[in-house]
TIRO-2110 file (N, C-alpha, C; in Angstrom, 1 decimal):
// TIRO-2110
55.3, 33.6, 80.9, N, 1, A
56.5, 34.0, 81.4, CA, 1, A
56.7, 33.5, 82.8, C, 1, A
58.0, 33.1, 83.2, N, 2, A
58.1, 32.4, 85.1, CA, 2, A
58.3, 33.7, 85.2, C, 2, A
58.3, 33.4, 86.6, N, 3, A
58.2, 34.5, 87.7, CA, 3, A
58.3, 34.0, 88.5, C, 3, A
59.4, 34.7, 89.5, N, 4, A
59.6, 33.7, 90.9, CA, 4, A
60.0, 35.0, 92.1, C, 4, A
59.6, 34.4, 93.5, N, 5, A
60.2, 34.9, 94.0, CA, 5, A
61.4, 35.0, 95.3, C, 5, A
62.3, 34.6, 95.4, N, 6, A
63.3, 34.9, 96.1, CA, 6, A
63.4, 35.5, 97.6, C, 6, A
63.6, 35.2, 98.7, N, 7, A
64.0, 35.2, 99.9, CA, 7, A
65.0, 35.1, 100.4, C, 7, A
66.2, 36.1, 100.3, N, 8, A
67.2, 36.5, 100.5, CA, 8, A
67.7, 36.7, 102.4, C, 8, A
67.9, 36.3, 103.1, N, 9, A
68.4, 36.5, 104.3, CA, 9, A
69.3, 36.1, 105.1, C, 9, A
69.8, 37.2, 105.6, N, 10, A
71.0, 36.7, 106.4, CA, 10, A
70.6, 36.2, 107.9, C, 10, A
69.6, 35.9, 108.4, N, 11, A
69.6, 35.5, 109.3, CA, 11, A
69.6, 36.4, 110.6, C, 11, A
70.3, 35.8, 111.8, N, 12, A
70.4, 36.8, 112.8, CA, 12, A
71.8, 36.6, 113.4, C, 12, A
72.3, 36.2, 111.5, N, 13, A
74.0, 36.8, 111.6, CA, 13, A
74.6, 38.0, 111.6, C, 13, A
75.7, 38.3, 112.0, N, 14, A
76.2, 39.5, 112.5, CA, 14, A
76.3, 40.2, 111.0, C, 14, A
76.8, 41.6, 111.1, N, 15, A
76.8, 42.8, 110.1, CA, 15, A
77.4, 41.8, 108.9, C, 15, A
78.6, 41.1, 109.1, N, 16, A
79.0, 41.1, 108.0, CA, 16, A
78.1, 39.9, 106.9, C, 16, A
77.1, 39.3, 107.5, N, 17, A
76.2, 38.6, 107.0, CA, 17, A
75.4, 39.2, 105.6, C, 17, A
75.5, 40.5, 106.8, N, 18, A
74.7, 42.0, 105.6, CA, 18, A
75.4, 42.0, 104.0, C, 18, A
76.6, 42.3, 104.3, N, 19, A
77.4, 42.8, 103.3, CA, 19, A
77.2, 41.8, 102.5, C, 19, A
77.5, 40.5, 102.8, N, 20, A
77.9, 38.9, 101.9, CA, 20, A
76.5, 39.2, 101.2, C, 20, A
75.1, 39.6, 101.8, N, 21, A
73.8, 39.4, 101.2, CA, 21, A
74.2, 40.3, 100.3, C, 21, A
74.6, 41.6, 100.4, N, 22, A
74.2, 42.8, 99.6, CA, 22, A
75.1, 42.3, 98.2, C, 22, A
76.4, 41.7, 98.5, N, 23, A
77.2, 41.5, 97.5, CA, 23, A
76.2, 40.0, 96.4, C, 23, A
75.3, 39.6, 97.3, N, 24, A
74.7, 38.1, 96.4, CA, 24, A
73.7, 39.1, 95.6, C, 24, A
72.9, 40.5, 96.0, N, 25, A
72.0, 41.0, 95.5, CA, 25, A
72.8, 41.0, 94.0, C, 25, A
73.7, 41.6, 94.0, N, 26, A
75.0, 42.3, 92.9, CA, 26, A
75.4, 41.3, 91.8, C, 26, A
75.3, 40.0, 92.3, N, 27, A
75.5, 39.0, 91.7, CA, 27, A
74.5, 37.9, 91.4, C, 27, A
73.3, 38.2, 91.5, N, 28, A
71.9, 37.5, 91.3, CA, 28, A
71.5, 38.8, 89.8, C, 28, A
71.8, 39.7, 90.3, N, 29, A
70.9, 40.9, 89.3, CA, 29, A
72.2, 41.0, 88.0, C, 29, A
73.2, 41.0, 88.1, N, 30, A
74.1, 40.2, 87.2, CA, 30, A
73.7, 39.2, 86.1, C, 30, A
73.4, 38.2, 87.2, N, 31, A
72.9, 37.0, 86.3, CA, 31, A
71.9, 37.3, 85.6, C, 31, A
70.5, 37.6, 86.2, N, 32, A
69.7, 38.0, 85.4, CA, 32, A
69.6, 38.9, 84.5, C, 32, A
70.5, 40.2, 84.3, N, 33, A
70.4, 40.8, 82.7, CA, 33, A
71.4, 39.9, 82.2, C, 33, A
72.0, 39.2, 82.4, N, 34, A
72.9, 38.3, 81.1, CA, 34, A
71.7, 37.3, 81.0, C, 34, A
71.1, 36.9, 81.3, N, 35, A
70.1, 35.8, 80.9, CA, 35, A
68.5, 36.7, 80.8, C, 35, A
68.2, 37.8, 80.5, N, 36, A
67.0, 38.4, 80.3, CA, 36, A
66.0, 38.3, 81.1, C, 36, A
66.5, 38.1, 82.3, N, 37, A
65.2, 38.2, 83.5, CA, 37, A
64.9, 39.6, 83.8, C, 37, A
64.0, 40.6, 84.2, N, 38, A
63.6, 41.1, 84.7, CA, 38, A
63.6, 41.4, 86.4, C, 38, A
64.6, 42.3, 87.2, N, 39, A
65.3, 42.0, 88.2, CA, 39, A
64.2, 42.7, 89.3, C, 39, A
64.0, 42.7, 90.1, N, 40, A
63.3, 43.6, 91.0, CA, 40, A
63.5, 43.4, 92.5, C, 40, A
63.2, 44.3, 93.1, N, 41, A
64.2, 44.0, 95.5, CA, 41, A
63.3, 44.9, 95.7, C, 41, A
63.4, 44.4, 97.3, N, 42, A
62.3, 45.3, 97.9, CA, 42, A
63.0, 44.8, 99.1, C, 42, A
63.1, 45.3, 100.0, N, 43, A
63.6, 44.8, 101.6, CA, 43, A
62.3, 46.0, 102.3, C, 43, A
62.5, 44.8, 103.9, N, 44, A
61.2, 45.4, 104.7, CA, 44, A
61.9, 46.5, 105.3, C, 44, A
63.1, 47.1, 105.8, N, 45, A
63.6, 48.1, 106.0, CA, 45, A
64.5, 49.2, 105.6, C, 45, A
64.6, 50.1, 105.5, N, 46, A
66.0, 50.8, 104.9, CA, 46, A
67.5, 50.4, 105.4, C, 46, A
68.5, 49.6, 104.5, N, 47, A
69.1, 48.9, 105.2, CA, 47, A
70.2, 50.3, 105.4, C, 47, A
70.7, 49.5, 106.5, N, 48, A
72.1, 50.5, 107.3, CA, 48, A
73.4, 50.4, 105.8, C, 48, A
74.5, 50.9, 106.6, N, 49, A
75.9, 51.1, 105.8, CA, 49, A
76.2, 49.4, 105.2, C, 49, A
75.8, 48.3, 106.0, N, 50, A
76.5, 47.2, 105.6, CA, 50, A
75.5, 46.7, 104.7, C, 50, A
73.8, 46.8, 104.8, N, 51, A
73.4, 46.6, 103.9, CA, 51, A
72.1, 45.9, 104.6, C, 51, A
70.9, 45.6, 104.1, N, 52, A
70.1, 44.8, 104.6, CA, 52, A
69.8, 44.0, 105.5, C, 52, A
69.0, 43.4, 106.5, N, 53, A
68.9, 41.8, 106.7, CA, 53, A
68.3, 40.7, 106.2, C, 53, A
67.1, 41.4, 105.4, N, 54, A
66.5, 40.2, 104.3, CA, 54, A
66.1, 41.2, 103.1, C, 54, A
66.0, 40.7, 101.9, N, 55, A
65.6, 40.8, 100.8, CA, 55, A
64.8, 40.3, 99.9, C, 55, A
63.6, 40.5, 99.3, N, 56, A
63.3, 40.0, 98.6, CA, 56, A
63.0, 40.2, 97.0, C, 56, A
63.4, 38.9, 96.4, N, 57, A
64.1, 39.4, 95.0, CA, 57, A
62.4, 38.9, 93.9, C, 57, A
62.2, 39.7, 92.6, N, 58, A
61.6, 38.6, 91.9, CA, 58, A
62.4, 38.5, 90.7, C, 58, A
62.0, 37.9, 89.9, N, 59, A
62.5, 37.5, 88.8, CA, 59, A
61.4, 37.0, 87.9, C, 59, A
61.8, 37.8, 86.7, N, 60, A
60.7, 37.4, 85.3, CA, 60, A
61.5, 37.2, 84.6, C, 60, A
61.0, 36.1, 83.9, N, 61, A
61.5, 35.6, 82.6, CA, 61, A
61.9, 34.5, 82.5, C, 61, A
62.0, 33.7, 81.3, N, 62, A
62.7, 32.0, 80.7, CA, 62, A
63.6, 31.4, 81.9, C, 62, A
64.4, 32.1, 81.9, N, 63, A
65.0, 31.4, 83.2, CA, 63, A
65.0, 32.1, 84.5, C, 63, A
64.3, 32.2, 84.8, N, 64, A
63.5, 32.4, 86.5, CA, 64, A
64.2, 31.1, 87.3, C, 64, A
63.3, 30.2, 86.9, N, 65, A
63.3, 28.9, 87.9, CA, 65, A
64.7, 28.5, 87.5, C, 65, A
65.4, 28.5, 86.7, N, 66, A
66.9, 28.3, 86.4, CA, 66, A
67.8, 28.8, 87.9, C, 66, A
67.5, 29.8, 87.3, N, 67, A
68.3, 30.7, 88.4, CA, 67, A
67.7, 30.4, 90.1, C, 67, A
66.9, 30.4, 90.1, N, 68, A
65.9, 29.8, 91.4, CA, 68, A
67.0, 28.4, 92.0, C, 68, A
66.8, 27.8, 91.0, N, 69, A
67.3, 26.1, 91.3, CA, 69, A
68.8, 26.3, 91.5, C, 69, A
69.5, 27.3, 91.0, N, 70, A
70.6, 27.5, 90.8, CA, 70, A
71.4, 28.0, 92.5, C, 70, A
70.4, 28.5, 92.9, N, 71, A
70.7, 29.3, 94.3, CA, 71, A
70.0, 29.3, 95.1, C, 71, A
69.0, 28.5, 95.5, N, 72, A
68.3, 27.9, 96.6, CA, 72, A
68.8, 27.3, 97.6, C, 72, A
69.5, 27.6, 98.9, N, 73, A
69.7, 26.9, 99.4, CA, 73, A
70.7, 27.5, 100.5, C, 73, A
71.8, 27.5, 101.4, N, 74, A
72.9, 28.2, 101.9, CA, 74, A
73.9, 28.7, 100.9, C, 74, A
74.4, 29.8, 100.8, N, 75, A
75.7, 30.3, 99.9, CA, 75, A
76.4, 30.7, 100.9, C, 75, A
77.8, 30.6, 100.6, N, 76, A
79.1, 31.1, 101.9, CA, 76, A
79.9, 32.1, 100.6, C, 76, A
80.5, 33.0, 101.8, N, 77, A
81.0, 33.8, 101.4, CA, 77, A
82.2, 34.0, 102.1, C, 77, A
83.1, 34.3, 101.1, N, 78, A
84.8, 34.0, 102.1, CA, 78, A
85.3, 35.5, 101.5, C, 78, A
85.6, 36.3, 102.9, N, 79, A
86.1, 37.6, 102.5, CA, 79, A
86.5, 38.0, 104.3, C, 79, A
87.6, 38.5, 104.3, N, 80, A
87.6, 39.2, 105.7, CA, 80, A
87.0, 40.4, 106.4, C, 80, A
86.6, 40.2, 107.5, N, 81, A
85.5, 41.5, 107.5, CA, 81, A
86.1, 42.4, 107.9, C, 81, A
84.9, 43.4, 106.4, N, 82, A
85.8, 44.9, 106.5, CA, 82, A
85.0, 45.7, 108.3, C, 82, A
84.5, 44.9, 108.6, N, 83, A
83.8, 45.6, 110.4, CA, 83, A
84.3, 45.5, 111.0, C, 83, A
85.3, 44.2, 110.6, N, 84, A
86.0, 44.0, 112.4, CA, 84, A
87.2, 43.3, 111.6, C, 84, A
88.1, 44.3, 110.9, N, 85, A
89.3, 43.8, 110.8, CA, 85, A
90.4, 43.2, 111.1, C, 85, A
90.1, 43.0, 112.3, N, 86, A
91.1, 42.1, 113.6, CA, 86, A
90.3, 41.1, 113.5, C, 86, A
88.8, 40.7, 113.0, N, 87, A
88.4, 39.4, 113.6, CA, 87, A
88.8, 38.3, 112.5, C, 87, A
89.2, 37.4, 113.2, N, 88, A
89.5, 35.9, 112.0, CA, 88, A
88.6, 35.3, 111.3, C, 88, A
87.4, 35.2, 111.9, N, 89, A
86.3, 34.7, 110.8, CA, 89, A
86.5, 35.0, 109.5, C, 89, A
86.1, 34.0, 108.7, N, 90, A
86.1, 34.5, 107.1, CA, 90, A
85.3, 34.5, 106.7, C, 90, A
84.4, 33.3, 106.8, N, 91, A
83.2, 32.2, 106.2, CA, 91, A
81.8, 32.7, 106.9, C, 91, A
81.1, 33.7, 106.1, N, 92, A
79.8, 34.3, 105.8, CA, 92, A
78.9, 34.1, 105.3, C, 92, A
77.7, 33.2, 105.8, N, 93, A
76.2, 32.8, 105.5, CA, 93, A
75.1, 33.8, 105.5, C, 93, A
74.6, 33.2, 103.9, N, 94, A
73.4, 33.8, 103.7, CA, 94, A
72.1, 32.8, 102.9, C, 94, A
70.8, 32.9, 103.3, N, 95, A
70.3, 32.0, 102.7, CA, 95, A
69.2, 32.4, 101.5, C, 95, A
68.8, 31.5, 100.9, N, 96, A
67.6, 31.9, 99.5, CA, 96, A
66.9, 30.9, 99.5, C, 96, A
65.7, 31.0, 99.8, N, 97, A
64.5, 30.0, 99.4, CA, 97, A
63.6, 30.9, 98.8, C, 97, A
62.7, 29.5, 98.1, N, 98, A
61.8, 30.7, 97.2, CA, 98, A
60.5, 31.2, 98.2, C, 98, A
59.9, 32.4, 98.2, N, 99, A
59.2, 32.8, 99.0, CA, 99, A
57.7, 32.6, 98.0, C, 99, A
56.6, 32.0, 99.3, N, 100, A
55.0, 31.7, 98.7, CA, 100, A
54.5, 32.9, 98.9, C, 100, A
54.5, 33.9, 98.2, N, 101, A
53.5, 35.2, 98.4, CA, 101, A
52.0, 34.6, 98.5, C, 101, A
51.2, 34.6, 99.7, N, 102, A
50.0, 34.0, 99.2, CA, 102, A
48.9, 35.5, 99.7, C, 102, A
48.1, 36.1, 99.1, N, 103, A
47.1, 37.3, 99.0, CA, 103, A
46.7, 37.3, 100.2, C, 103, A
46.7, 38.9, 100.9, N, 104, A
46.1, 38.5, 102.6, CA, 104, A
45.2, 40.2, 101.6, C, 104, A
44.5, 40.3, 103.0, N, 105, A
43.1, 41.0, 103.0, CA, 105, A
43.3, 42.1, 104.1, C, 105, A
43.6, 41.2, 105.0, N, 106, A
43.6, 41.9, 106.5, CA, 106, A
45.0, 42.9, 106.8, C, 106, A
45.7, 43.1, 105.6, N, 107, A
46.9, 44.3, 106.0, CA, 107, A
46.5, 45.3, 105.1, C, 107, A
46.1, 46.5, 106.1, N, 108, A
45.6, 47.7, 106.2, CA, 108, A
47.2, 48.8, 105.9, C, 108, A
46.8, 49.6, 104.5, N, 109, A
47.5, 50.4, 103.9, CA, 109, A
46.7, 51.5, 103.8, C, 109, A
47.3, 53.0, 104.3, N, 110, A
47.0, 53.8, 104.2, CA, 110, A
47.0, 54.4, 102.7, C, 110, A
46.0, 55.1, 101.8, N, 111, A
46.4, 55.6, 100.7, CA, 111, A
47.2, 57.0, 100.8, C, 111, A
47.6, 57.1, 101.4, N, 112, A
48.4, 58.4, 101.1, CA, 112, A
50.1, 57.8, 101.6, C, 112, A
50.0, 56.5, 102.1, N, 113, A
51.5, 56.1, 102.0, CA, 113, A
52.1, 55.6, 100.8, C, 113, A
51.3, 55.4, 99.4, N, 114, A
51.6, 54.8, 98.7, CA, 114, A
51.4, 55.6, 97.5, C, 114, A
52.2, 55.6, 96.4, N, 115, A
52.3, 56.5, 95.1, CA, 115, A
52.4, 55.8, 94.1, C, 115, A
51.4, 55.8, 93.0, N, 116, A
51.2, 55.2, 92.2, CA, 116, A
51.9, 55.9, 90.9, C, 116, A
53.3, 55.3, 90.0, N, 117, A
53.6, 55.2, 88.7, CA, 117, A
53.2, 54.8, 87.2, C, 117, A
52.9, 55.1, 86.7, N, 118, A
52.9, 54.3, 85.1, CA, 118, A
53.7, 54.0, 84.7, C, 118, A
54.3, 53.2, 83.5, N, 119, A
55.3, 52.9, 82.9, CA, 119, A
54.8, 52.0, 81.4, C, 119, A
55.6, 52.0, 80.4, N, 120, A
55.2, 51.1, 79.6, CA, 120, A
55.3, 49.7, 79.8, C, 120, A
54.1, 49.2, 79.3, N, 121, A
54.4, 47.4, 79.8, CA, 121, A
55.6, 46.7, 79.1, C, 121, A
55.9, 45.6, 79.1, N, 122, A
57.3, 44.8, 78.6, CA, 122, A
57.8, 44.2, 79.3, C, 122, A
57.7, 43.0, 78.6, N, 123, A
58.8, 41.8, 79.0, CA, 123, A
60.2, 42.1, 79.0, C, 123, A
60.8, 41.3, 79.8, N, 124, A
62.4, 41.5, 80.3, CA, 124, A
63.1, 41.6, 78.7, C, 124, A
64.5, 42.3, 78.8, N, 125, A
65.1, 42.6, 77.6, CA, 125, A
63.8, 43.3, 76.6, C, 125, A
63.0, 43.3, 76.8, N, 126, A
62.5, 44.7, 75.5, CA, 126, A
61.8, 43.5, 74.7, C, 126, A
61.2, 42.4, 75.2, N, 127, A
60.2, 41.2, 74.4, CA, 127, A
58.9, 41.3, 75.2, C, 127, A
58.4, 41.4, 73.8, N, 128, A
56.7, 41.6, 73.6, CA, 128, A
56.3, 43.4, 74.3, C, 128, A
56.6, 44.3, 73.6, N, 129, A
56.8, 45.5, 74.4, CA, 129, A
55.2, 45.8, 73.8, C, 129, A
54.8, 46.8, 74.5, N, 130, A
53.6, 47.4, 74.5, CA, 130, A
53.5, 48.7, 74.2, C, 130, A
52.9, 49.3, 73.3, N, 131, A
52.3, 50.4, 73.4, CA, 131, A
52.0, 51.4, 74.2, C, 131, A
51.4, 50.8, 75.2, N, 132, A
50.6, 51.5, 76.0, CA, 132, A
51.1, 51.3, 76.9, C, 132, A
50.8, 52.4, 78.5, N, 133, A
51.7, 52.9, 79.5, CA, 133, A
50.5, 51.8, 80.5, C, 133, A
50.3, 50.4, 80.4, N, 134, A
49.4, 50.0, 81.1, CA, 134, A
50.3, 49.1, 82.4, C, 134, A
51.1, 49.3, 82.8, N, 135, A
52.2, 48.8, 83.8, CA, 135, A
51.8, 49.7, 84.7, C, 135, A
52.4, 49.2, 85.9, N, 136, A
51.9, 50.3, 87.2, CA, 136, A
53.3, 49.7, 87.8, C, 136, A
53.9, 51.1, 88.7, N, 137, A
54.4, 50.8, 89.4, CA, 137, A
54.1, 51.5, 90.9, C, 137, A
54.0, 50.4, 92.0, N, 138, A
53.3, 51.3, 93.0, CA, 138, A
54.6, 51.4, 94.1, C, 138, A
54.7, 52.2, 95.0, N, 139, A
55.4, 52.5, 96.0, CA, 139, A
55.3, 52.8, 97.4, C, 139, A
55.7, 52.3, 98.4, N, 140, A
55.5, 51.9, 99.8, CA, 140, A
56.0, 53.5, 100.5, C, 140, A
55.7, 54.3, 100.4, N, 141, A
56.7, 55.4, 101.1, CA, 141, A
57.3, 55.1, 102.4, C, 141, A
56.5, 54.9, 103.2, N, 142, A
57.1, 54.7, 104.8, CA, 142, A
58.3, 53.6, 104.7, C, 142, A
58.1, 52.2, 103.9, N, 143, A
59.1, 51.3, 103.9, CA, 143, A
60.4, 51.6, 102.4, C, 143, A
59.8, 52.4, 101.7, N, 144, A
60.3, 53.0, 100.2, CA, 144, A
60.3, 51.4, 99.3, C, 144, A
59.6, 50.3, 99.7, N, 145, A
59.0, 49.1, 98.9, CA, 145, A
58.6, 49.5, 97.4, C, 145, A
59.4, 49.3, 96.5, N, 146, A
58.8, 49.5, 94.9, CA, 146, A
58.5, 48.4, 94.4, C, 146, A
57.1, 48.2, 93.9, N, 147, A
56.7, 46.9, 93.0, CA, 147, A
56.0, 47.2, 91.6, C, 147, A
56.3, 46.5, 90.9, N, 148, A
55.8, 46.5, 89.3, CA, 148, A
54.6, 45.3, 88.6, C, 148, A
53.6, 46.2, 88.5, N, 149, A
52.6, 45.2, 87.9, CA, 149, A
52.3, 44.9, 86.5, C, 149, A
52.7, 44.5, 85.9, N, 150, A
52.7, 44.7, 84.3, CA, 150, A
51.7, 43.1, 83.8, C, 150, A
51.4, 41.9, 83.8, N, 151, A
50.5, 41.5, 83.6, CA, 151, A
49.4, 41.6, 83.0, C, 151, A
48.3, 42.3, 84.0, N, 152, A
47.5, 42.5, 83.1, CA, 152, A
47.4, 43.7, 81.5, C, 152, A
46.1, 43.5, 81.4, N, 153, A
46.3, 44.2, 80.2, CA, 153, A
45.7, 45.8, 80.4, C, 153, A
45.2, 45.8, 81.6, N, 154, A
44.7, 47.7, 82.0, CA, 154, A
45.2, 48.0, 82.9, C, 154, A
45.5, 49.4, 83.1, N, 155, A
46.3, 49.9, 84.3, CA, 155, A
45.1, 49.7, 85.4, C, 155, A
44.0, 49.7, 85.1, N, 156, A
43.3, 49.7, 86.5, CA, 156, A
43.8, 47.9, 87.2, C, 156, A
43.9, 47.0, 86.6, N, 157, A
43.8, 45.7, 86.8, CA, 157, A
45.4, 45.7, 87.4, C, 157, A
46.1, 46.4, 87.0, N, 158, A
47.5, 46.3, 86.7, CA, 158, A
47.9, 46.7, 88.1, C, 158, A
47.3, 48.2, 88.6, N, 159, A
47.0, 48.8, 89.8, CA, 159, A
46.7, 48.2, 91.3, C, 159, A
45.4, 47.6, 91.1, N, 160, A
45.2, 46.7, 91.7, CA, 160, A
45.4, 45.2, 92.3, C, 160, A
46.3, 44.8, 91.7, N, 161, A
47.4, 43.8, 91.4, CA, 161, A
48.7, 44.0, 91.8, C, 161, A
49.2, 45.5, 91.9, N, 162, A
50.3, 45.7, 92.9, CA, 162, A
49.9, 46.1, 94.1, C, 162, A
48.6, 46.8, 94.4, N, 163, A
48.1, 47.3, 95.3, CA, 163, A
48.5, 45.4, 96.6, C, 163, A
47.5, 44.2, 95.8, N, 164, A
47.7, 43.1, 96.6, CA, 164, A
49.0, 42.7, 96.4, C, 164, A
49.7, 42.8, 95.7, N, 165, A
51.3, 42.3, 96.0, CA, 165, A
51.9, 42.8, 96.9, C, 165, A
51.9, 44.2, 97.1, N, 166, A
52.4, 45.1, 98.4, CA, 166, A
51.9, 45.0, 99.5, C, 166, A
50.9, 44.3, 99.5, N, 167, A
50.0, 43.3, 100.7, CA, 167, A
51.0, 42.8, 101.5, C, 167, A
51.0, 41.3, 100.1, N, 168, A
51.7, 40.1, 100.3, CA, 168, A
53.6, 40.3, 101.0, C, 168, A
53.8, 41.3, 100.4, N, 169, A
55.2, 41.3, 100.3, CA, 169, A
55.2, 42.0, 101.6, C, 169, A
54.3, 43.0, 102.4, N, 170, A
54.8, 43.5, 103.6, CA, 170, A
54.3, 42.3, 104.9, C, 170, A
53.1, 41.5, 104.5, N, 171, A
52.7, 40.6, 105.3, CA, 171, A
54.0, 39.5, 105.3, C, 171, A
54.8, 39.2, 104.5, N, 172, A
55.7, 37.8, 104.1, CA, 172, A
56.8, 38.8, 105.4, C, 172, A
57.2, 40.2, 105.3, N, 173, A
58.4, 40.6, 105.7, CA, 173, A
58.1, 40.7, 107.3, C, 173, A
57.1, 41.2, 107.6, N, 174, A
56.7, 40.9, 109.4, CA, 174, A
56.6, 39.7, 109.6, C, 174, A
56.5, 38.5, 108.8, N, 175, A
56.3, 37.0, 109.5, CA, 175, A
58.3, 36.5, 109.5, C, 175, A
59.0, 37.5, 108.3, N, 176, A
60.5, 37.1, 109.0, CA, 176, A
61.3, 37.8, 109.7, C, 176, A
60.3, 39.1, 110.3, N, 177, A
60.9, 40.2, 111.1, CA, 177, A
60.9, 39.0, 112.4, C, 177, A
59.4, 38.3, 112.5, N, 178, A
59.3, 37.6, 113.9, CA, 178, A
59.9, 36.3, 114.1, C, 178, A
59.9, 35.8, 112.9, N, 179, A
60.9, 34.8, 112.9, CA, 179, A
62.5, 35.1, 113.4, C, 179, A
62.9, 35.8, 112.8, N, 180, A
64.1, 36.2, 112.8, CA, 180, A
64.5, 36.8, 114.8, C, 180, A
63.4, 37.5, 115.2, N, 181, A
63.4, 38.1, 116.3, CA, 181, A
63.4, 36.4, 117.5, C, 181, A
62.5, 35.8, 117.0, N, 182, A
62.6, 34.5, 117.8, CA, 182, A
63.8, 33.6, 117.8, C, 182, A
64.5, 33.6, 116.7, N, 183, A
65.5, 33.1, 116.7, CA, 183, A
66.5, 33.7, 117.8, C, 183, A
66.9, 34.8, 117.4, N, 184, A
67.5, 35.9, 118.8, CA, 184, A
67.4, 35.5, 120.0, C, 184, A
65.8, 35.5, 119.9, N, 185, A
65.7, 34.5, 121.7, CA, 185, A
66.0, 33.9, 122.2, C, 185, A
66.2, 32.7, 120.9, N, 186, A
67.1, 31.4, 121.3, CA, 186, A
68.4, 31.1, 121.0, C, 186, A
69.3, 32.3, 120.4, N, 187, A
70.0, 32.3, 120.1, CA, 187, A
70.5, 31.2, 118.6, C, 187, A
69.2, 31.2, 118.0, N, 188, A
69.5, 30.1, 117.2, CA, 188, A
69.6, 30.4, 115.9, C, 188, A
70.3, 29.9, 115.3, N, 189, A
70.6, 30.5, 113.6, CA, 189, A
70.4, 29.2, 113.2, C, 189, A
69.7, 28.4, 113.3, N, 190, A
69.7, 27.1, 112.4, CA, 190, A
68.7, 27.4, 111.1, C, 190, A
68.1, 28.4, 110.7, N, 191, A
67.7, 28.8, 109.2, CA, 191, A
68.8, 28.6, 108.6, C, 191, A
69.8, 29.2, 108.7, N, 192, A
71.0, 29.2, 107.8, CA, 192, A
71.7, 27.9, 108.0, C, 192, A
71.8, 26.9, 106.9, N, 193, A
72.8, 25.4, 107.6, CA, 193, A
73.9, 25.7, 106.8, C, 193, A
74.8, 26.1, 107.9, N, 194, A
75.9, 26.2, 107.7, CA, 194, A
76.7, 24.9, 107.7, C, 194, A
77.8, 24.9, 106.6, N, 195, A
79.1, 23.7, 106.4, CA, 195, A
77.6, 22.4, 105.2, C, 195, A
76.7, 22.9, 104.5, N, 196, A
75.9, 22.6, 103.3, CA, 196, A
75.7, 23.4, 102.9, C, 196, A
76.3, 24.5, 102.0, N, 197, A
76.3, 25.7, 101.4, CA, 197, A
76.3, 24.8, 100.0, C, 197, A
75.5, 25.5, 98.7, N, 198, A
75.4, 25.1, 97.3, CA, 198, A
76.1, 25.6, 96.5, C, 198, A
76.5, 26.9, 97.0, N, 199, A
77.7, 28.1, 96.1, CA, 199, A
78.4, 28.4, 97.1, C, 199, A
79.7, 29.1, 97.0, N, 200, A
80.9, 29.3, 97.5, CA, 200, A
81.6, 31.0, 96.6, C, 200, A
81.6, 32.3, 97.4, N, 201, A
81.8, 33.2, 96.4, CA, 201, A
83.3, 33.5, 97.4, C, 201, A
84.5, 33.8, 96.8, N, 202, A
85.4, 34.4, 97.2, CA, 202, A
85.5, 36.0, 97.0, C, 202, A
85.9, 36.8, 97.7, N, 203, A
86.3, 37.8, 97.5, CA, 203, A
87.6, 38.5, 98.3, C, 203, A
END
């Protein structure tokens, strides 16, 4: 089964950057139950009223990398902002690349921040379903981060497998907290290349 993961951000564009991202979550997790992926988000903070500043998405199933390929790159968004109704801008950048989760060691999790679920295992749409409650789903309390380990075939394996993904995924979100923060410095938004956007959403 693919499996991918997704890096959703708006950059250190203003609020309505937020919105345009939250409305792409809406329409990424769309696509995927009409095509049988398996949808899953996690962002490194609780986002405000407009919505996040980065996201991170995964995706299981046959067309993973479809969809990957499909929206990798700058997307614009044309809608007038509901923040600043007076202001003329229209045209709202947000970007997606796929994100390398690679296993770190050295990020220290308290056990009593994190709560561990069961669930039954199963492939997206209800293919190759399992018997058994050997799925784990573990949970970030402080950041409210939910992740799902279904792979292996024991909950202890299964456990310990989200235990390192919740690693990965809070180590990936502090290296774009700092990114993102340095950019600010410089006032630079060149992550997002704007006027090469690969989709175009009206609203």
């Amino acid at each position: 089964m693919q499996s991918v993961d997704l890096l959703l951000s708006s950059g250190t564009g203003p609020a309505e950057c937020r919105v345009a991202l939250s409305r792409l979550v809406g329409i990424l997790q769309k696509e995927a139950t009409q095509l049988e992926c398996s949808f899953e988000m996690a962002s490194a903070t609780a986002p405000d009223k407009h919505g996040p500043k980065s996201v991170l998405i995964t995706l299981e199933g046959d067309a993973a990398n479809q969809i990957a390929r499909d929206y990798c790159g700058t997307i614009k968004f044309i809608f007038k902002s509901p923040v600043r109704p007076q202001h003329k801008r229209q045209n709202w950048f947000v970007s997606v690349s796929k994100a390398e989760l690679t296993r770190v060691s050295d990020v220290n999790i308290r056990s009593e921040d994190v709560r561990y679920e069961t669930l039954r295992a199963g492939g997206p749409g209800g293919q190759h379903q399992n018997t058994t409650d050997s799925a784990v789903r573990i949970v970030h309390i402080p950041t409210g981060i939910q992740l799902t380990a279904r792979n292996e075939r024991s909950q202890h394996r299964n456990k310990a497998a989200a235990l390192d993904r919740l690693k990965s995924v809070l180590q990936h979100f502090q290296e774009q907290e700092l990114e993102n923060a340095k950019a600010a410095r410089h006032q630079d938004n060149r992550n997002i290349e704007r006027g090469n956007e690969i989709k175009s959403f009206r609203f």
